[in-house]
C-alpha positions, 0 to 999 in steps of 0.5 A: 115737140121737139126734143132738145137731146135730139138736136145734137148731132155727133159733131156737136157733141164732139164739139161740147166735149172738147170744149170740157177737156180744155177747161179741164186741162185748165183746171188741172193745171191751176190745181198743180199750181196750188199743190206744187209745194206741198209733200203728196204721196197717193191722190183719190178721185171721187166720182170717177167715171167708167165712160171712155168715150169722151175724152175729158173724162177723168182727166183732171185726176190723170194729169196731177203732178208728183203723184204715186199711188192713184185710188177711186172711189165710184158708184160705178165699176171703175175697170182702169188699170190706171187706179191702184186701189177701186171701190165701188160706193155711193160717197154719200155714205157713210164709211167704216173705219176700214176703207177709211183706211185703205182710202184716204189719202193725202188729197182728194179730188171730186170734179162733175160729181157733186151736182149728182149726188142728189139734195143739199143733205147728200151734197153736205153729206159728200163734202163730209166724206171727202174731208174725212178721207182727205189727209192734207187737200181736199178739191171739189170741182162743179159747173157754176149754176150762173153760167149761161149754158148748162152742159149737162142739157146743153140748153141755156138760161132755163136752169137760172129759173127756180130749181122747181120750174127747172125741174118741171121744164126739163121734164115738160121738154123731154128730159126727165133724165136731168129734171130729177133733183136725184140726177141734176142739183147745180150750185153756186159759189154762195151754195159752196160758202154755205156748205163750208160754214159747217166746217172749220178748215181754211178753204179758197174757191177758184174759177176757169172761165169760158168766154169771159163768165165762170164756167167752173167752181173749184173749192180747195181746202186745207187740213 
């Protein structure tokens, strides 16, 4: 059998990622649109990545405007000089009164995190968090599980297909990596909404598209 992971040359990945950095940008400058009237001192970025081979990683925090002091919070060792302050913590967790302190800022930003943060209890537990350390905006970014392709596995349609059979294909075909609920839970605008009725803070779900069809959901809310 062959592996799909195995198809991708090189090029084809470099090809993904650029694809990636341009929603990116995409996204980036739609969220600078909606924060250009608003007073921003410190930014904090949700999920941040150690990765630096690709290009798209981490962008959208590196290209917000008007901002001064950039902090992270990850599960990873964040190394980059770029963030003032760093912790390394599972934002599925709860947080004392401390780094509530030291971490929260006036807008806080999650782009590609949530679908890895596990279930819909660690999902509801994330959104939580980020509006516990947000000041003013909070802006949680996530692929839209509708769109064709699935640019974690870079396979399409099967992810359409109920979350269990998914789970048992990707594993059948070698993937086992992403057919963990743990690794890999996509969402929809529905599942956005349904997670936003908990809360009560005014909020708006903006989308890029790719080739016409909304590739990524972005949840802005307000304090």
């Amino acid at each position: 059998m062959i592996i799909p992971s195995k198809i991708y040359t090189t090029n084809h990945l470099k090809f993904f990622d650029r694809l990636v950095q341009n929603k990116r940008i995409e996204i980036s400058t739609l969220i600078n649109k909606e924060i250009e009237n608003c007073t921003l001192k410190d930014a904090l970025d949700i999920g941040t990545t150690e990765d630096k081979l690709n290009k798209s990683s981490n962008i959208i925090i590196k290209n917000l405007k008007n901002i001064n002091i950039f902090k992270s919070i990850s599960d990873q060792d964040i190394k980059s000089d770029f963030f003032t302050k760093k912790l390394k913590k599972s934002i599925t967790l709860d947080f004392n009164k401390e780094e509530i302190n030291e971490f929260s800022s006036d807008i806080v930003v999650s782009n590609a995190t949530i679908e890895h943060v596990g279930n819909e209890e660690n999902q509801l537990m994330m959104i939580k968090n980020i509006i516990k350390l947000s000041k003013k905006i909070f802006i949680i970014i996530t692929p839209n599980r509708w769109y064709p392709i699935d640019f974690h596995t870079k396979i399409p349609f099967i992810h359409w297909l109920p979350k269990k059979i998914h789970r048992n294909f990707l594993n059948l075909i070698g993937l086992s990596f992403f057919s963990e609920e743990k690794n890999l839970n996509l969402l929809n605008e529905k599942d956005f909404n349904n997670f936003m009725k908990n809360f009560n803070f005014k909020y708006k779900i903006l989308n890029v598209k790719l080739f016409y069809i909304k590739s990524n959901l972005i949840l802005i809310g307000k304090k």
